[in-house]
N, C-alpha and C positions, 0 to 999 in steps of 0.2 A: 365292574366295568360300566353297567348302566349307569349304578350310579352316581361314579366318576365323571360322564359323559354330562345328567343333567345339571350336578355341580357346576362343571366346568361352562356348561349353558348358562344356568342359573347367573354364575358370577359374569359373564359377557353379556348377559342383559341389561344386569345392573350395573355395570360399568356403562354400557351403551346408552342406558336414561338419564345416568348418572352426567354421563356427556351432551347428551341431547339439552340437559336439563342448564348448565353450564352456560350454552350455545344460543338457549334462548333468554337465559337473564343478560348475558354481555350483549347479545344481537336487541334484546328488546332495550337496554340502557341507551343502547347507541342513536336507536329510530325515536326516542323520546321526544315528543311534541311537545313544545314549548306555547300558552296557547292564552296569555296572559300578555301584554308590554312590559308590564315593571320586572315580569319574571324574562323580556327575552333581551332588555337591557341588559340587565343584571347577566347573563349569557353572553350576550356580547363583548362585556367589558370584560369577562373571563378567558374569551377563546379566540376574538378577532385578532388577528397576527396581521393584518397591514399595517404599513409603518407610520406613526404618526395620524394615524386617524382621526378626525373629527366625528364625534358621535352627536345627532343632531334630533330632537325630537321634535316633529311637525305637523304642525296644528294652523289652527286657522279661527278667527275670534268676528262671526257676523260677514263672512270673506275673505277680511284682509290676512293673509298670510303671515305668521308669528313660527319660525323656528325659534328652539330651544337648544343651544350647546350642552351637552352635559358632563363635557369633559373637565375634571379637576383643574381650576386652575389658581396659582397664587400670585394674584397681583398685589404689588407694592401700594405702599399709596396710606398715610394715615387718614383721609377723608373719602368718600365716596366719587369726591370730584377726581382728587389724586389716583384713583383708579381708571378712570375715563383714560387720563392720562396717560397711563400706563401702559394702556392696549396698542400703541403705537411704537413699543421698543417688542419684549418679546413675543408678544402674540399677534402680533400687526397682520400676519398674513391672515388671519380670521376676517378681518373685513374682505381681502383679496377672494377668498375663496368664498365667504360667504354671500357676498353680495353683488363681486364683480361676473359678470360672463366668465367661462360659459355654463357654472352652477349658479351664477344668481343673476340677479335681473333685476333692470329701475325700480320694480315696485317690490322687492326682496325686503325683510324686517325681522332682525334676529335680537333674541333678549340672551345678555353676557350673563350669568350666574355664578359670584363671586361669595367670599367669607364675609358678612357684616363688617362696620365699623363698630355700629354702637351694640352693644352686649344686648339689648334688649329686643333686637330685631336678630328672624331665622336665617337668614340671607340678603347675601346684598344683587344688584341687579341694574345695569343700565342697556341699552339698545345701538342697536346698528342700522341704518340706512346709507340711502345710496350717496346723501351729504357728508357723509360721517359719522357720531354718535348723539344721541337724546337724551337726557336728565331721565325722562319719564314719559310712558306711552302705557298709554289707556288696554288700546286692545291685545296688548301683547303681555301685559302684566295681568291681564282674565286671562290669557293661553297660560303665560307662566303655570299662574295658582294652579289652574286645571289641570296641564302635566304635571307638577309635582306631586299633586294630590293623586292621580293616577297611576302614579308610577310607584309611589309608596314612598317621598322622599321626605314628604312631610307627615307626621303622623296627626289624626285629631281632622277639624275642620277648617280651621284657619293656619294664616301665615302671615308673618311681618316685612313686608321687603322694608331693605334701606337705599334709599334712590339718593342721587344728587340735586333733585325738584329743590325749590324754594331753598337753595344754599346748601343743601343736606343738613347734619344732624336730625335731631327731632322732629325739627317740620318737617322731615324730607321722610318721615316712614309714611309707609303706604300697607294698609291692609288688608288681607283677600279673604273671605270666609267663603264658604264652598255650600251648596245644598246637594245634598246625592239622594239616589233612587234604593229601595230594595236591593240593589244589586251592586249597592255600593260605585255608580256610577259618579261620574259630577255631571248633576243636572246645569246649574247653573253657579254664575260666582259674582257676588257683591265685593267691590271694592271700593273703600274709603280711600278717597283719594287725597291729594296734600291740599294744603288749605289754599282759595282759588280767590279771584279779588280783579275787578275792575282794576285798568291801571289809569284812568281818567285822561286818558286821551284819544283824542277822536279828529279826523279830518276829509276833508273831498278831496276827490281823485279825477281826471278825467282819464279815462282809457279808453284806449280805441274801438273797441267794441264794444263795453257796454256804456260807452258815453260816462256822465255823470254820475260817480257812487261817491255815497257817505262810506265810512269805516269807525269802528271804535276797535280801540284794543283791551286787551282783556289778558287775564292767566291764567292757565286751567293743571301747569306743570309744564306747561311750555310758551310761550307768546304768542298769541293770535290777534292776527286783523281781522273783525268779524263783519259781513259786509251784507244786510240785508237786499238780495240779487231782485225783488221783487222792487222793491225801490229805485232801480239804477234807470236813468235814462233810457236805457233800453233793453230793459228786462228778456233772460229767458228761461226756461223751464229746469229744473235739473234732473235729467233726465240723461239715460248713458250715452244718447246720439249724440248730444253735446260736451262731452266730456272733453273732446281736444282743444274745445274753446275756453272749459272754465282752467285746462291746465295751462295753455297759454297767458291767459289774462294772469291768472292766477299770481303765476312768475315775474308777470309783467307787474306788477300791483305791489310784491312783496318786496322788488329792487326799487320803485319809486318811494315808498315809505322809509324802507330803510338807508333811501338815503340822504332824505330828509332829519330822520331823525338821528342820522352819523353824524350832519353836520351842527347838531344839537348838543351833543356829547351820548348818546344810547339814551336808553331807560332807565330810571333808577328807582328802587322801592324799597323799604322799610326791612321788606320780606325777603330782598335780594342778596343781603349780608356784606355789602360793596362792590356785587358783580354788576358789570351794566350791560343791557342787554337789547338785543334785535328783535325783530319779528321774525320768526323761525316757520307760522305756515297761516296761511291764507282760507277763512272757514266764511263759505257761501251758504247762506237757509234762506231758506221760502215757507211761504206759510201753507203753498200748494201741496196737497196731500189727497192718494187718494183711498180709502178703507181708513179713514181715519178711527185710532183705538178709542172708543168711547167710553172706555175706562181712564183714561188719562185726563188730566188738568189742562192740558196742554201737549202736541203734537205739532213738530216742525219736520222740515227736511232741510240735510245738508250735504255739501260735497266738500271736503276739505284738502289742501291742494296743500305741499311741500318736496324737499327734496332739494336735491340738486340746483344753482341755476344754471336756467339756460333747459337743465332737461326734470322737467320737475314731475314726480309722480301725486296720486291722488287715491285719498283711503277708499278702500272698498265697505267700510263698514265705517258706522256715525260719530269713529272718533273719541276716545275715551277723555282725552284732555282735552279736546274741543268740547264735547257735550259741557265738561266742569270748568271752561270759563264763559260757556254763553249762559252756562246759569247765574255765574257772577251775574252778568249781564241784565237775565233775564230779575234777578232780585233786587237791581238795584233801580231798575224800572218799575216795578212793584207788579211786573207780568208774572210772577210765580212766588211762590211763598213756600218756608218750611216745612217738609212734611209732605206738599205738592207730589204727584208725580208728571216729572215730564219725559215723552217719548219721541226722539229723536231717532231720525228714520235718515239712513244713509241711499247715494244715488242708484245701488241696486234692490233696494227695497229692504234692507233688514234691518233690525234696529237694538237700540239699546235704550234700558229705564234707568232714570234720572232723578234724586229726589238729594236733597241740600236741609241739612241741618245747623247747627250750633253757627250762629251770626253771634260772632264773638265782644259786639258792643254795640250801641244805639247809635253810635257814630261813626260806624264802620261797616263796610261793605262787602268785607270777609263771609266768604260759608265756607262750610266742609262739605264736598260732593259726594255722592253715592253712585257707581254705574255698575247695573246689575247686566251681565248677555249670560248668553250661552257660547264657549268653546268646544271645537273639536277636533281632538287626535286624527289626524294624515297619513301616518305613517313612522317609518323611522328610516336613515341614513348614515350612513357609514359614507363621511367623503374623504378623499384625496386631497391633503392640503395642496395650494398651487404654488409653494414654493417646492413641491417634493412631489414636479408632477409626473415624472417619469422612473423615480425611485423604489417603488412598488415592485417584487420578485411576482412572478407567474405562479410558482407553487404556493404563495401566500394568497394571491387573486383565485388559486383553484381550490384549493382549502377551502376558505371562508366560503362559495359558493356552495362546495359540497354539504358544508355546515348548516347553511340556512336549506338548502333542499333537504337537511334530513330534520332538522329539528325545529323550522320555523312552522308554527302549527296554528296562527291564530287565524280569525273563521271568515273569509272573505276579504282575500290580500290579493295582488298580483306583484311579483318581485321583475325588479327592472335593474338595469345598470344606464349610466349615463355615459358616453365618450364622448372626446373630443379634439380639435382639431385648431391650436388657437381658441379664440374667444367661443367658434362656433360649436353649437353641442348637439348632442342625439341621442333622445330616450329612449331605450331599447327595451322592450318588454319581453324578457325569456320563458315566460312562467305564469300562466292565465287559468289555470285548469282548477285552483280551488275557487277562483269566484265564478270561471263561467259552468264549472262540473261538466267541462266534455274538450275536444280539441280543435274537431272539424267548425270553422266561423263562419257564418250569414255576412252581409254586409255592416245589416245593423248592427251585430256582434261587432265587427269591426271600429263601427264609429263609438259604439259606448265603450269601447276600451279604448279608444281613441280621446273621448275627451276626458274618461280618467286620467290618464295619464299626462295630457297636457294642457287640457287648459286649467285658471286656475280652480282652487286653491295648492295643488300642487302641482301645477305648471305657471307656464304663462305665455301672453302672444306670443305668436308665431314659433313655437317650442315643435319639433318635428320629433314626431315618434315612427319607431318599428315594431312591429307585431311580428313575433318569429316562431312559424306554426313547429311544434313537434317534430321531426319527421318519423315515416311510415316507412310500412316493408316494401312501399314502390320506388322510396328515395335511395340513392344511392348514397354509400358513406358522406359524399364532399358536395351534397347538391343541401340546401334550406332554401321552405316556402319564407316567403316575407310579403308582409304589408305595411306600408310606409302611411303615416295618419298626420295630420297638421284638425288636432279636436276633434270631431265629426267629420271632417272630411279625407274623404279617403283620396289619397296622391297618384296621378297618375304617373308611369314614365319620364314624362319630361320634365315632373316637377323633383327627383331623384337631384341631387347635388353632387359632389364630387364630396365634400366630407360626411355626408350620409353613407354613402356604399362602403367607402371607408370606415367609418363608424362601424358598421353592420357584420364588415368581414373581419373587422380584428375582434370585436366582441366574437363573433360568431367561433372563432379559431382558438382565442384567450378563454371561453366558458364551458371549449369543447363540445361545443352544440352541430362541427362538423368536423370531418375528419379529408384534409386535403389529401388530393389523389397524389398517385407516384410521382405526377410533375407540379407540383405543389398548386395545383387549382385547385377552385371550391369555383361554388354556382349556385347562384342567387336567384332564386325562380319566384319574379311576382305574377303580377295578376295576368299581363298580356307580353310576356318577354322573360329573357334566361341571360342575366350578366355575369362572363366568366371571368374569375379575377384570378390572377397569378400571386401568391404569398412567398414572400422572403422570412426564415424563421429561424433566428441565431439559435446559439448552444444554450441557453439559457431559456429558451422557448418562446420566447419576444419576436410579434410579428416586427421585421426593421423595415419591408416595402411591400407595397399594393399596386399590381400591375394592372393596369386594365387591357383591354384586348389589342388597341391601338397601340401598345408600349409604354403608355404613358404612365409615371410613376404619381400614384395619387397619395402621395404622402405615408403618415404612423399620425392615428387618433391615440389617443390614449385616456386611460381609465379612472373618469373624475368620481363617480360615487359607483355604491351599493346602493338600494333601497328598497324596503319594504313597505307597499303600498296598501292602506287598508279601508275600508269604506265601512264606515257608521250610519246607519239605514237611522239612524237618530235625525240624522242633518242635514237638513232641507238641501245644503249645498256639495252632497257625498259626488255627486255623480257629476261633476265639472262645471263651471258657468266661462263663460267669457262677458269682460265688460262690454266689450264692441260689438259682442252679437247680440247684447240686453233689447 
């Protein structure tokens, strides 16, 4: 009998570990940190279930902001140009959502990542802005190379984009070589750019404010009026206080020319294969510099102004095809030479190096450019196309969040969602506790996740964020702390909007980060006040109205992105800039 009894122990033990054992292979599979990008891509495009997603990788190249799509897509098109094309039947709404409010913004720049045309390039590649699309863009094609290279899409150290620059085919490849660190990082990325070339014309302008400028135009992969700002009538510094003046002039500068030279017939060049063409952006330098690099040949400063007319935006960083046609410029003056280095320094101080090779005859004014920066990884995004903006299922929204809280494991992120209301948006940050390591927030805590999150390179002006504390065993199910940020500053009361509180409570309801009371309130407890909002909540689990306490119905925001926020202590610019506060 005993020893039937320890038998029968015996075998319940080992059944029991045998379960235990089970319990923590499936439970430790489940909790797997994901703690790499290329590994939480590659996750993503496995398990994300929202419908129609845009998978977005973001980065930023010397400031300027470079999203990466990385969604497969097959455009038509036998030439690189026919692709351009293309983006306006089925993928049209990628501009919408990429670039328009209330996920994008004037100064938004995303690179398309297409199959090549010609066999002997890795990929094909053109851009988005807030005018439409670009041939070819400097600092977005060093983001490119750098995500891809990070993410593992390309193997090796280089890659060949095939662009529409200089007519496409052959002239139009562009290529990126990478240097990385020990750790397999990309330190920095060299890119040969398309062959660049004075276009031999030049004229005076009077404009209203800086009086009298000279202009020459130039090619660098896109058309530039280059306009020495130290020379004009009435010169001024370029500096970010004056940024609204060189973007107005700018604009103003870009319509006079070009429509001068409309009434000319456009531009026409050798190089252009029968396109003819405008002046597409407006590149201001001065020779005013100050830490200038005394390793360089040569060091200018510029601010380079395009987009939109009427509402034009301006690079945060010195301009990849600017830099390679003010070298044309600069070689055809006999100010810089083959081999030279030049460092071109952009209006909030960062820069890119410059050096031009193979001048392809004694009689020609042709170089091949070289611009070397540094890029850096943002983050990642899962958005909401805006043609499919309220098609989203809640169990799909609470899935995927589940997802990244169990398995997003990389080392110094904060995870946000965005909502919105119409054009206007609200960064909601749910999730701060791997970068800040605690819950309870200081102020200054506040303002530094405040301007991570929105100013840029992964915001932008006037972008309003929320900070949504944990709650504790003092909060009741249906109450969440909140702090409302606009960068560094923290928002009081009255600067609260009507699609903020909305934003706040259907995130807050849709992420399950509160649980409404019997009579469907929640309570929104900031820093000096307690806002009780009333929730409507279909069969489906969809908040459908926002009551505020007056009665008044404040609308349904709904849910533009996922994102996962990450700060690279590499990058001078991890921790937020604003132009306007330079």
């Amino acid at each position: 009998m005993q020893k039937t009894n320890c038998r029968r122990i015996s075998i319940f033990l080992f059944l029991f570990l045998a379960f235990q054992s089970f319990v923590s292979i499936v439970h430790g599979s489940t909790i797997q940190k994901i703690d790499t990008i290329s590994q939480w891509i590659e996750y993503t495009e496995n398990n994300c279930k929202l419908k129609d997603y845009v998978l977005v990788l973001n980065m930023h190249t010397a400031g300027e902001g470079a999203s990466l799509v990385l969604n497969s897509m097959d455009l038509p098109g036998e030439s690189m140009r026919g692709k351009i094309y293309s983006i306006e039947g089925k993928y049209a709404y990628l501009h919408q959502t990429m670039i328009k409010p209330p996920l994008g913004h004037i100064d938004a720049f995303v690179a398309i990542i297409t199959e090549p045309v010609l066999e002997s390039s890795d990929v094909g590649i053109f851009f988005l802005e807030s005018a439409g699309t670009l041939d070819m863009c400097g600092h977005n094609t060093l983001a490119a190379a750098t995500g891809l290279f990070e993410i593992g899409r390309t193997s090796g150290s280089a890659i060949k984009f095939d662009t529409a620059a200089s007519g496409g085919g052959k002239e139009g490849v562009v290529e990126a070589k990478a240097v990385k660190n020990s750790k397999q990082q990309v330190e920095e990325v060299t890119i040969e750019n398309v062959k660049s070339f004075p276009l031999n014309i030049s004229g005076t302008i009077k404009d209203k404010v800086f009086g009298k400028i000279d202009y020459e135009l130039s090619y660098g992969g896109n058309v530039f009026a280059i306009i020495n700002i130290d020379a004009a009538e009435k010169p001024i510094e370029i500096i970010p206080s004056n940024i609204e003046k060189f973007l107005k002039a700018g604009d103003r500068i870009r319509t006079a020319i070009n429509k001068e030279l409309a009434a000319k017939g456009k531009i026409s060049h050798k190089n252009f294969k029968g396109e003819k063409k405008l002046v597409e952006l407006v590149e201001f330098y001065s020779s005013k510099v100050k830490n200038r690099d005394e390793t360089a040949d040569l060091h200018l400063k510029n601010v380079v102004i395009f987009g939109q007319e009427g509402n034009p935006q301006a690079d945060r960083s010195p301009c990849g095809t600017g830099t390679s046609a003010k070298m044309a410029l600069l070689n055809k003056h006999k100010q810089l030479s083959p081999g030279q280095t030049f460092i071109y320094e952009s209006i909030i101080g960062t820069k890119f190096k410059g050096q031009f090779t193979s001048v392809t005859s004694e009689d020609s004014d042709e170089i091949i450019p070289y611009i070397t920066a540094a890029a850096y990884i943002t983050g990642t995004s899962q958005y909401i196309r805006s043609d499919l903006n309220n098609e989203y299922s809640i169990a799909a929204l609470r899935s995927w969040k589940s997802i990244i809280d169990d398995h997003y494991g990389i080392k110094d992120h904060i995870k946000t969602v965005d909502y919105h209301i119409g054009e206007k948006g609200t960064r909601i940050n749910y999730d701060y506790k791997n970068l800040m390591g605690k819950i309870q927030l200081t102020e200054d805590d506040i303002r530094y996740l405040g301007k991570i999150m929105t100013f840029e390179p992964r915001g932008y002006d006037d972008l309003v964020g929320a900070i949504i504390v944990p709650r504790d065993k003092t909060d009741a199910p249906n109450e969440l702390k909140v702090h409302l940020v606009r960068g560094n500053t923290i928002l009081s009361n009255n600067d609260w909007k009507q699609n903020h509180i909305n934003a706040v409570a259907i995130a807050a309801v849709d992420l399950e980060l509160v649980k409404p009371d019997s009579e469907n309130n929640i309570k929104l407890k900031t820093a000096n006040a307690n806002i009780i909002l009333r929730v409507a909540i279909n069969e489906q689990g969809k908040v459908t109205k926002v009551i505020a306490p007056n009665g008044k119905n404040l609308g349904v925001a709904y849910l533009s992105a996922f994102s996962q926020l990450t700060i690279d202590r590499r990058d001078p610019l991890t921790y937020g800039f604003s132009l306007k506060d330079q």
